[in-house]
Every structure is written in structure tokens, then in C-alpha cells.
VONUFI-864166 format. One record per residue: x, y, z of N, C-alpha, C in turn; chain. Coordinates in pm, whole numbers, plus 50000, padded with zeros to 5 digits. Layout:
N
node n_xx->X; n_yy->Y; n_zz->Z; ca_xx->X; ca_yy->Y; ca_zz->Z; c_xx->X; c_yy->Y; c_zz->Z; ch->A
...
***
This chain:
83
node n_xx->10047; n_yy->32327; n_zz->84306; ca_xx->10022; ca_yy->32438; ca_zz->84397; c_xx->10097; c_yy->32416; c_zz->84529; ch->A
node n_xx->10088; n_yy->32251; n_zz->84578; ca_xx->10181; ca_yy->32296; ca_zz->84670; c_xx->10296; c_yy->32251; c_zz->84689; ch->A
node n_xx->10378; n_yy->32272; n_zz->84569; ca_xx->10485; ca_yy->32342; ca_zz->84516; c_xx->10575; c_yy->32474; c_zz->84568; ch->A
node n_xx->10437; n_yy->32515; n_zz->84513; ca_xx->10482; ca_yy->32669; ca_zz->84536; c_xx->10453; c_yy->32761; c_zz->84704; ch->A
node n_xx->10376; n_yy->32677; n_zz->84741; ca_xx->10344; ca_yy->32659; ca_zz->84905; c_xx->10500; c_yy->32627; c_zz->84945; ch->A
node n_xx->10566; n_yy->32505; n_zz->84923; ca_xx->10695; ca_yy->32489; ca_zz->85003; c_xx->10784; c_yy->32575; c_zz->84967; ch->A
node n_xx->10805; n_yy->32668; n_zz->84820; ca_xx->10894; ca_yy->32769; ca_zz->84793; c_xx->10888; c_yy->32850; c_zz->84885; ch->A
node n_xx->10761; n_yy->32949; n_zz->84881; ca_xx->10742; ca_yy->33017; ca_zz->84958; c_xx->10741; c_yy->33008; c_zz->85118; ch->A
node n_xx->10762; n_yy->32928; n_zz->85176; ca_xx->10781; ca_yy->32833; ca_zz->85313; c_xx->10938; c_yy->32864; c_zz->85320; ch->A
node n_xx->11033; n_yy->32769; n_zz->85222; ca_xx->11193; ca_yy->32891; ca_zz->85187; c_xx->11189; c_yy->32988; c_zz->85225; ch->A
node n_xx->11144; n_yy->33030; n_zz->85106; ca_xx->11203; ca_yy->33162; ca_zz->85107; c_xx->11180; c_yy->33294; c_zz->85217; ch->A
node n_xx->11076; n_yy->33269; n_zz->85320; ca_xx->11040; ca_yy->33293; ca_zz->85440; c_xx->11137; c_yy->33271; c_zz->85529; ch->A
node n_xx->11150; n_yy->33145; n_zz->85522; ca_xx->11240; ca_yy->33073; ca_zz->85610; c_xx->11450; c_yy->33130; c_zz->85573; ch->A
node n_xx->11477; n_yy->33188; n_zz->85438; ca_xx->11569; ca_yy->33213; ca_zz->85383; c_xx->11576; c_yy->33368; c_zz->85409; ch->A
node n_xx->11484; n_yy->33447; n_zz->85410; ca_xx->11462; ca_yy->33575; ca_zz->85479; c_xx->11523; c_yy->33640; c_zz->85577; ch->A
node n_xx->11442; n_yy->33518; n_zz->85688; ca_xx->11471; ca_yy->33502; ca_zz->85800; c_xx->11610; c_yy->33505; c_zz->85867; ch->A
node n_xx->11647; n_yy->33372; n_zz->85837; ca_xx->11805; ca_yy->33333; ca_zz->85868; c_xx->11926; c_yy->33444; c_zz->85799; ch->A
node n_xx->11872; n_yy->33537; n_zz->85727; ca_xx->11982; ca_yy->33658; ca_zz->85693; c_xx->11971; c_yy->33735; c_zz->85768; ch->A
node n_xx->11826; n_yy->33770; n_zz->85817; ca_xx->11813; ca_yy->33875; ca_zz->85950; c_xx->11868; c_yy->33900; c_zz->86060; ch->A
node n_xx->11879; n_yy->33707; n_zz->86121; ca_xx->11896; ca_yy->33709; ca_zz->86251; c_xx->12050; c_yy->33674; c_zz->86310; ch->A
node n_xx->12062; n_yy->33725; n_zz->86442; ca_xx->12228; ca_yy->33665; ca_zz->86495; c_xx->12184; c_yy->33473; c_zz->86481; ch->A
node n_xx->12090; n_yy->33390; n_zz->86508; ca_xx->12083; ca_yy->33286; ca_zz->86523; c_xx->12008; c_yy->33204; c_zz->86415; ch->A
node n_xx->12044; n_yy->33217; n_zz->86301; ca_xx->11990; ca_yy->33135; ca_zz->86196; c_xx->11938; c_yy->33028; c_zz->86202; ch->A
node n_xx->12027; n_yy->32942; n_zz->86321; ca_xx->12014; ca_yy->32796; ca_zz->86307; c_xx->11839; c_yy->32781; c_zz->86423; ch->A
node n_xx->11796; n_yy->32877; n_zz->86454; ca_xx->11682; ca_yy->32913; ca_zz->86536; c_xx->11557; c_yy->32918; c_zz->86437; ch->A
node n_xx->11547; n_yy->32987; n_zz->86361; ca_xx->11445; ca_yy->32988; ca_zz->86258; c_xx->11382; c_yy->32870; c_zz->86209; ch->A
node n_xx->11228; n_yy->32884; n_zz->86259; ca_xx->11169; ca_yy->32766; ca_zz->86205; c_xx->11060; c_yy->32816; c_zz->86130; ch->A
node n_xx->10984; n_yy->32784; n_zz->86046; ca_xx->10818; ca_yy->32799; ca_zz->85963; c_xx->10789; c_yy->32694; c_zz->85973; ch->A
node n_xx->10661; n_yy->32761; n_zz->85983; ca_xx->10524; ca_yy->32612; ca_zz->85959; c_xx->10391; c_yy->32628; c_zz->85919; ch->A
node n_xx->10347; n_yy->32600; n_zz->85805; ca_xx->10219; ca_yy->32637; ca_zz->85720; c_xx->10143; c_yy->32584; c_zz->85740; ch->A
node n_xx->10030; n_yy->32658; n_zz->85728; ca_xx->09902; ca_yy->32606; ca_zz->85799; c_xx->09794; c_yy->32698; c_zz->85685; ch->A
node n_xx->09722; n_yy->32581; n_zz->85594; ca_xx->09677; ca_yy->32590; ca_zz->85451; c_xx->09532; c_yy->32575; c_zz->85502; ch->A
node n_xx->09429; n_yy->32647; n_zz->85459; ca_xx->09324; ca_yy->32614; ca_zz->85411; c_xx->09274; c_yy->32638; c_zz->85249; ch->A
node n_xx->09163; n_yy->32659; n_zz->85257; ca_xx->09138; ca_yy->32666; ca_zz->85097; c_xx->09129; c_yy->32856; c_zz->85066; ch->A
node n_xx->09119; n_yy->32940; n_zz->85160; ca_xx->09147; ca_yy->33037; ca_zz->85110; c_xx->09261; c_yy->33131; c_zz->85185; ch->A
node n_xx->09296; n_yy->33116; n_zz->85273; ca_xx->09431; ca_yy->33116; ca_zz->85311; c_xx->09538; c_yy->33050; c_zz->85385; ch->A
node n_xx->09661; n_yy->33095; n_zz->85407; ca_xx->09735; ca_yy->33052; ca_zz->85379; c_xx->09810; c_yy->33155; c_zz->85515; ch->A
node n_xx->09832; n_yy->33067; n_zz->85615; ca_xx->09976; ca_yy->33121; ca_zz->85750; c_xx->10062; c_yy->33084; c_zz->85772; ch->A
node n_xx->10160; n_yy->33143; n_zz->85734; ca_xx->10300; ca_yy->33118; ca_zz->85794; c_xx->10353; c_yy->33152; c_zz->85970; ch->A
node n_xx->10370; n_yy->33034; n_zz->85987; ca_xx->10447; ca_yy->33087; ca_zz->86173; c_xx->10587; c_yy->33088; c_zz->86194; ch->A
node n_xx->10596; n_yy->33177; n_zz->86197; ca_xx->10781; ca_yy->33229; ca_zz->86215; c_xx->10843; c_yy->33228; c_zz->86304; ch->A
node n_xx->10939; n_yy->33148; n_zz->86354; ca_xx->10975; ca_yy->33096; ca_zz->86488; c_xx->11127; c_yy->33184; c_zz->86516; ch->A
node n_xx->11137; n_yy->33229; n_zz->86591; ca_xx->11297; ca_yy->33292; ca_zz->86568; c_xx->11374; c_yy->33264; c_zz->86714; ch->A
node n_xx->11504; n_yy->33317; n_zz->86789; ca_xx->11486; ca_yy->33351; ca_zz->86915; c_xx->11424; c_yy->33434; c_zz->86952; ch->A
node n_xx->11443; n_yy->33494; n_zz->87114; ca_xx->11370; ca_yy->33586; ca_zz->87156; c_xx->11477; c_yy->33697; c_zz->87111; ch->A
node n_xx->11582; n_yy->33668; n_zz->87111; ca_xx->11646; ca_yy->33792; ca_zz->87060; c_xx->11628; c_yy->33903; c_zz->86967; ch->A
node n_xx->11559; n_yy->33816; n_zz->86848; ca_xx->11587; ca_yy->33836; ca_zz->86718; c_xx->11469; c_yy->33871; c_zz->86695; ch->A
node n_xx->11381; n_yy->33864; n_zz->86773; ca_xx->11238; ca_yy->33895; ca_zz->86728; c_xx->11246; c_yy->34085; c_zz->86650; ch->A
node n_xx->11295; n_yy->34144; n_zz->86699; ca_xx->11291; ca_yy->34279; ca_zz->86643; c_xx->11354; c_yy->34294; c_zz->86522; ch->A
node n_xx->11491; n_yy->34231; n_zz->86494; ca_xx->11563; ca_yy->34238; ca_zz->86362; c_xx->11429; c_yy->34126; c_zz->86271; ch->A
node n_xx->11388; n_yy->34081; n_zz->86285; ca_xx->11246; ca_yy->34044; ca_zz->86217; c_xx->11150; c_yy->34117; c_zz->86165; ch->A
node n_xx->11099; n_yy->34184; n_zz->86294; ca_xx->10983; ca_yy->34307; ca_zz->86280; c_xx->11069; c_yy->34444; c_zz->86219; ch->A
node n_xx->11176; n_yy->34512; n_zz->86232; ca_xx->11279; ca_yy->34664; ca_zz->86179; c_xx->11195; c_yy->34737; c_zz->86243; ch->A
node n_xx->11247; n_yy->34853; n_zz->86242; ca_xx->11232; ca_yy->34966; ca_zz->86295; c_xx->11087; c_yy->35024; c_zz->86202; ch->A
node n_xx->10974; n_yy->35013; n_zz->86335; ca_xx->10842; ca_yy->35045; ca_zz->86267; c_xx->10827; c_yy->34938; c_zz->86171; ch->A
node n_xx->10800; n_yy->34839; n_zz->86166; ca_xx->10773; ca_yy->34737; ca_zz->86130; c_xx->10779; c_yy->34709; c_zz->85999; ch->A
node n_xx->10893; n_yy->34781; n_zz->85942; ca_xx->10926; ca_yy->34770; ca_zz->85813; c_xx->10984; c_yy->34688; c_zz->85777; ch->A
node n_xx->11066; n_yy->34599; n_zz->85795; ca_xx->11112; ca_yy->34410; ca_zz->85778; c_xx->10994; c_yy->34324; c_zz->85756; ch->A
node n_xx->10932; n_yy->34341; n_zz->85829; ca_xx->10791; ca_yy->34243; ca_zz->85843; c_xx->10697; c_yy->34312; c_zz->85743; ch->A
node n_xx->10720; n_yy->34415; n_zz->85698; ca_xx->10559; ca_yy->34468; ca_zz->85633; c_xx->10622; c_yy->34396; c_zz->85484; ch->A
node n_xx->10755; n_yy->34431; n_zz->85473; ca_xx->10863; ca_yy->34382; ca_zz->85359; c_xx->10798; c_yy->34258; c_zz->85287; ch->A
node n_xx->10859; n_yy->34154; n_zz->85404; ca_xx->10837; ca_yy->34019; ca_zz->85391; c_xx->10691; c_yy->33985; c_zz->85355; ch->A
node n_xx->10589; n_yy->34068; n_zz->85432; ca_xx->10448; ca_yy->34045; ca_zz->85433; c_xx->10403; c_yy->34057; c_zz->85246; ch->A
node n_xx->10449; n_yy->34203; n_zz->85227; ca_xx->10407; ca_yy->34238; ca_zz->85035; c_xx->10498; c_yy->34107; c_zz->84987; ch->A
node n_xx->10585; n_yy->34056; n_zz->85005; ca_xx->10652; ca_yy->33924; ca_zz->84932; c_xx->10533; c_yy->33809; c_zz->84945; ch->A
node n_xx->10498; n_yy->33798; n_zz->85062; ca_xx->10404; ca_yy->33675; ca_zz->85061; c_xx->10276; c_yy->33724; c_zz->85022; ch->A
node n_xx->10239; n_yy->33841; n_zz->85019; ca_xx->10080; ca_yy->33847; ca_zz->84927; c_xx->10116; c_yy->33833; c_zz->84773; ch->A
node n_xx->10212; n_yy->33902; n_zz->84704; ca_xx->10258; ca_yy->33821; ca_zz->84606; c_xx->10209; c_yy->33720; c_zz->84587; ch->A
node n_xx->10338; n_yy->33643; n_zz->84629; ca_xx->10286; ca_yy->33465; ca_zz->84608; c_xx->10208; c_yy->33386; c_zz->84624; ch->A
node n_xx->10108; n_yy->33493; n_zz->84748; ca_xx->10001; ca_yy->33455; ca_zz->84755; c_xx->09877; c_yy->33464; c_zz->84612; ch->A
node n_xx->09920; n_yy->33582; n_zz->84614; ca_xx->09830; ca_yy->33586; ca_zz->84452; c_xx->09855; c_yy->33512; c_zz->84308; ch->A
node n_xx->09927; n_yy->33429; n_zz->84344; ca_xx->09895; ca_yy->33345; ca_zz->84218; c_xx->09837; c_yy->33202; c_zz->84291; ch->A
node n_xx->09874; n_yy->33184; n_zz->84375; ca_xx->09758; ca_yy->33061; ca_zz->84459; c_xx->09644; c_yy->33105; c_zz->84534; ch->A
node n_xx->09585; n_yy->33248; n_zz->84474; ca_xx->09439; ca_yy->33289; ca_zz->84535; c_xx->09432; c_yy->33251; c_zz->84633; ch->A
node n_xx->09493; n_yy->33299; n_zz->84743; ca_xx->09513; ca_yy->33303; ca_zz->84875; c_xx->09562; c_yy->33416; c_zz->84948; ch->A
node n_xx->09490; n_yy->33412; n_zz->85074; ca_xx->09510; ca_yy->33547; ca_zz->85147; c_xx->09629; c_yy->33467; c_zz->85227; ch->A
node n_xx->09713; n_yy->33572; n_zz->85238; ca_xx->09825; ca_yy->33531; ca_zz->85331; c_xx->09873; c_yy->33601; c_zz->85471; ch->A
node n_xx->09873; n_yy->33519; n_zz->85574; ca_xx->09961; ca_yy->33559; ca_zz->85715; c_xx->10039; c_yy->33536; c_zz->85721; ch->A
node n_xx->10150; n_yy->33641; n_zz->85783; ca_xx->10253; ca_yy->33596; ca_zz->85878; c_xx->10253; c_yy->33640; c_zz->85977; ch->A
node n_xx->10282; n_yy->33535; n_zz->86113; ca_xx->10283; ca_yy->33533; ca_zz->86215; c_xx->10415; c_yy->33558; c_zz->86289; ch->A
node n_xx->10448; n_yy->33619; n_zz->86393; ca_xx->10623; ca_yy->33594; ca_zz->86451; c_xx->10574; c_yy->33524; c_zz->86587; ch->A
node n_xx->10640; n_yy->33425; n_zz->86598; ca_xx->10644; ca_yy->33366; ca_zz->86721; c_xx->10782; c_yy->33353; c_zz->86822; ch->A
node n_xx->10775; n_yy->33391; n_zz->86920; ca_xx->10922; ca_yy->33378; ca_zz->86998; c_xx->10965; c_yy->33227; c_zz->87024; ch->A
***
């Protein structure tokens, strides 16, 4: 299981770094309990919007990807954006 915790930690993190002008900026960091599961998304301050899209459609994107994956490790999932 947490396996599939560090995939998904990627592929967050792989998301990300296509979004933004500063790739090398992007950080995650998971923070597990037993019924869910947060991701903290570190970006510049720049980039925070090419993250979130227009009406928060990037982020809602990314969000249905991680309840996904969340649902096979019965876990509720966050994501967080942090500047």
C-alpha cells in the first residue's frame, strides 16, 4: 500500500512540473493517516494559478486523479497548494 502512496506522490509531483514555468520548484509531501491521505503541493508563487486553471479546473482535474487512487487504498484524499 505504500507503494502506491509513493506513485501517487509522482505522479502529483509529475503533474505538477508540466504545469509550471519552474519545475525544478515543485515539491509534495504526504501526510497518511489511516483514513486519509494529504498531499502538500509546493510550487512558486508564480505558478500557483497555472496549478489551480481558470476556475479551478487544473486542480479539480488533479483532485478526481487522486480520489481515484485514493479508492483503491480506502482513503479520502487532499490536496493542498502551498506557495
Amino acid at each position: 500500500m505504500n507503494e502506491l502512496t509513493n506513485e501517487l506522490d509522482r505522479l502529483i509531483t509529475l503533474i505538477a512540473q508540466c504545469l509550471v514555468d519552474q519545475p525544478n520548484n515543485v515539491q509534495t509531501k504526504t501526510h497518511n493517516s489511516s483514513h486519509t491521505m494529504v498531499v502538500e503541493l509546493r510550487v512558486a508563487k508564480e505558478d500557483v494559478g497555472k496549478v489551480i486553471g481558470k476556475r479551478g479546473r487544473t486542480v479539480n482535474a488533479i483532485r478526481t486523479l487522486m480520489g481515484a487512487a485514493g479508492s483503491k487504498l480506502n482513503k479520502h484524499t487532499i490536496l493542498e497548494i502551498v506557495e
